[in-house]
N, C-alpha and C positions, 0 to 999 in steps of 0.2 A: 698808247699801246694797250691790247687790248689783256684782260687778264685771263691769266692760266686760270682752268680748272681744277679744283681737289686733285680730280684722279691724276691728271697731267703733271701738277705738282709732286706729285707720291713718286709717280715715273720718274721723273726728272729727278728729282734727287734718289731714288733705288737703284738705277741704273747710272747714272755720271759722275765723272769721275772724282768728283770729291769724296771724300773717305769720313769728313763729319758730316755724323745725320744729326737731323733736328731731330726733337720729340715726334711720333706718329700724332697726328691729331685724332681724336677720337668722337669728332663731330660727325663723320661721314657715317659710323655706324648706326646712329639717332638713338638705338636703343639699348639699354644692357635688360638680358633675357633672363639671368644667373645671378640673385645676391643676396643676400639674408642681414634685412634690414630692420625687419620688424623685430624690437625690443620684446624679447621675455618668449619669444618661440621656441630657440635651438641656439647654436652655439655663435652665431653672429650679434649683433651689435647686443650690448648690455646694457645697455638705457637710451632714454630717448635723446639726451642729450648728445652721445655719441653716434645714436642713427642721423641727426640732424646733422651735425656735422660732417660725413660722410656724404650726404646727398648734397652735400650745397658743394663738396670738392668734386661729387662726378657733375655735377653741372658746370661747373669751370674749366672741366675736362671737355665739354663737348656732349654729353650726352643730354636727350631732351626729353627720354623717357627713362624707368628705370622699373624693372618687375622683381619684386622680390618675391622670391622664391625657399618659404621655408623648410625644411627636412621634413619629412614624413617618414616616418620609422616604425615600425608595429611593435620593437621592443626598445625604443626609447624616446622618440619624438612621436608623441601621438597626436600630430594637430589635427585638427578638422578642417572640411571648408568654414566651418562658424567661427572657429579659433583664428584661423586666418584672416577672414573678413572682417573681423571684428578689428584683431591688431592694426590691418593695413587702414580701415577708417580713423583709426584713432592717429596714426603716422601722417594720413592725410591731410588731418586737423591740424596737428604739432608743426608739419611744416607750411601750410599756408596761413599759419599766425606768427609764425616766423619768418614771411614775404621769402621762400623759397617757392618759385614757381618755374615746377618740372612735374611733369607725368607719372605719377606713381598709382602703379596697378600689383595684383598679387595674383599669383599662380603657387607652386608646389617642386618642390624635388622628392619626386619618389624614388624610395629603395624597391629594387623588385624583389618584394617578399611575398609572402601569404597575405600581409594586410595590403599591397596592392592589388594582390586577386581578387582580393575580396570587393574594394571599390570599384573596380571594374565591372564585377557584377550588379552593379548597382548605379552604374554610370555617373557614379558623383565625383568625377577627378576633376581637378584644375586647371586650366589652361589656358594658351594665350594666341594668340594670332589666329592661326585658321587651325584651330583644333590641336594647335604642336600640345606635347605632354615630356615633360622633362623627366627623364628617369635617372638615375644612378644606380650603381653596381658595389657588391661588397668589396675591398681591396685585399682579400687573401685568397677570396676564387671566384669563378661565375657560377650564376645559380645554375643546376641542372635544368630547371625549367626557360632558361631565358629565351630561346629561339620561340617555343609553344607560348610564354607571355607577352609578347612582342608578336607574335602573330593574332594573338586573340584583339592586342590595343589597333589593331591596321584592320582589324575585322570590325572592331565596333567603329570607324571611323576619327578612331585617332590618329596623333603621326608623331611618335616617337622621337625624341631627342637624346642620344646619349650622351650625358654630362661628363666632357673629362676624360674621353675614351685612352689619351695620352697616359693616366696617372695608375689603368689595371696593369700591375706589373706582372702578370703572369700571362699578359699577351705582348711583351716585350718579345719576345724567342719568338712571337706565332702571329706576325703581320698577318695570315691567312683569314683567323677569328674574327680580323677586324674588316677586312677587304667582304668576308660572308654578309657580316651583317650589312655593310651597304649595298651588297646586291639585293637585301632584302627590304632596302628603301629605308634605313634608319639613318635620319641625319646624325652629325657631329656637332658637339659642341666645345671650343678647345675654351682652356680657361688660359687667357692671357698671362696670367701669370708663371705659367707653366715655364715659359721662352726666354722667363730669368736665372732657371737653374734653382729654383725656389723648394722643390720639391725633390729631386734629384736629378742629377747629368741625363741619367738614362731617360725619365720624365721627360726630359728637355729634348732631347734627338730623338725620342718617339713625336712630340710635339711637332717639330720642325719634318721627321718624314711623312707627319699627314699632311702637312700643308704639302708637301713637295708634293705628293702624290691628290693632291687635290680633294681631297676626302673631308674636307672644313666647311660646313656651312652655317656655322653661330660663333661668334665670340662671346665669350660672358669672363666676367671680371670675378665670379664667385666672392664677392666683396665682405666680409665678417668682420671685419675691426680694419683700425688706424695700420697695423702693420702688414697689412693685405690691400689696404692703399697705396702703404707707400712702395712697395712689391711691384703694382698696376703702375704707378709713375715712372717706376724704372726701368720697365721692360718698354719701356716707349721708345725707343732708342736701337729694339733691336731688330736687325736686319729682317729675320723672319716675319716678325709683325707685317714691316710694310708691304714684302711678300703676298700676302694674305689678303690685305687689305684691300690689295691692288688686282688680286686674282678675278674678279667678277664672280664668285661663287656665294661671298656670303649675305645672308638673308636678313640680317639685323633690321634696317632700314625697314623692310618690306611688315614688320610686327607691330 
């Protein structure tokens, strides 16, 4: 008999009529694009010992690469690309003398502030795949500049990712806001954990109506500590997920 494929697997059980799902596998994706790994940057892993552990669980999960992506904040994570390069060599060390061997690169989550203006004029951002650049938004409002700074990053030959577009709750009421900006070529990036109820219900049915409406082209695990693992573990299970997975839309694989 000859064997199914991933995708045809994912079909088969998303669509027939058995009611238990397995776990999603998370090998299909190859790469997490989202996760804050490197020890002593921002609010994710607190030592090394706990980043090591965390990468050897997303390698069990299925993943073969993994990009950590620190905060960049102009008023309170002020990494650099030095800060960052530095950390992620030292992480690169740590776990291949620890015989973890998975792909570990480092890019950036920017906030769009003043201090991403500012490296934009200076073309020194972070990135990963073909020039993607991972931004995030504040969560009480949008910047008044966001359309004009997001046009200037597709001018100099960036290509925007927004992190989490599910989690800005003051575009919960205003599906439009978000529908604009993909006309204006900005991918999505959902965080899986979203589709656990993790962050709020509303979170969670804003999550599930961009997949419905197709608007998903990154997964990322935004992975920070053991209980944003075990968060990732559990949303494996949910229907949405394989959804997505199964959509032919996302680009993970492709970085």
């Amino acid at each position: 008999m000859r064997k199914k494929s991933h995708a045809m697997t994912l079909l088969s059980r998303f669509f027939g009529k058995n009611k238990v799902r397995d776990p999603v596998s998370l090998e299909y994706l190859v790469t997490d694009m989202h996760s804050h790994l490197i020890p002593g940057l921002d609010d994710g892993a607190r030592d090394m010992e706990t980043a090591l552990a965390l990468i050897q669980r997303m390698k069990e999960l299925g993943y073969r690469k993994l990009i950590a992506t620190p905060h960049v904040m102009s008023d309170i994570y002020r990494n650099t690309h030095k800060s960052i390069s530095d950390g992620m060599r030292s992480l690169q060390h740590a776990a291949a003398a620890a015989g973890i061997n998975i792909q570990l690169e480092a890019a950036a989550e920017y906030m769009v502030d003043d201090g991403l203006a500012r490296l934009l004029e200076t073309q020194d951002l972070m990135t990963f795949g073909d020039r993607f650049v991972l931004v995030e938004l504040p969560y009480y409002s949008a910047p008044d500049h966001l359309n004009s700074l997001l046009f200037d990053l597709q001018v100099a030959k960036y290509k925007p990712i927004l992190a989490h577009p599910e989690r800005y709750g003051y575009w919960h009421q205003q599906f439009n806001r978000l529908e604009e900006l993909k006309e204006r070529g900005v991918y999505f990036q959902l965080n899986i954990i979203s589709l656990s109820g993790y962050y709020s219900s509303p979170t969670k049915k804003m999550a599930e109506k961009l997949i419905e409406a197709g608007m998903i082209e990154f997964l990322g695990s935004d992975l920070h500590n053991q209980q944003s693992l075990a968060l990732l573990e559990k949303t494996l299970t949910q229907p949405a997920l394989e959804k997505v997975m199964i959509s032919g839309k996302l680009l993970n694989h492709l970085i």
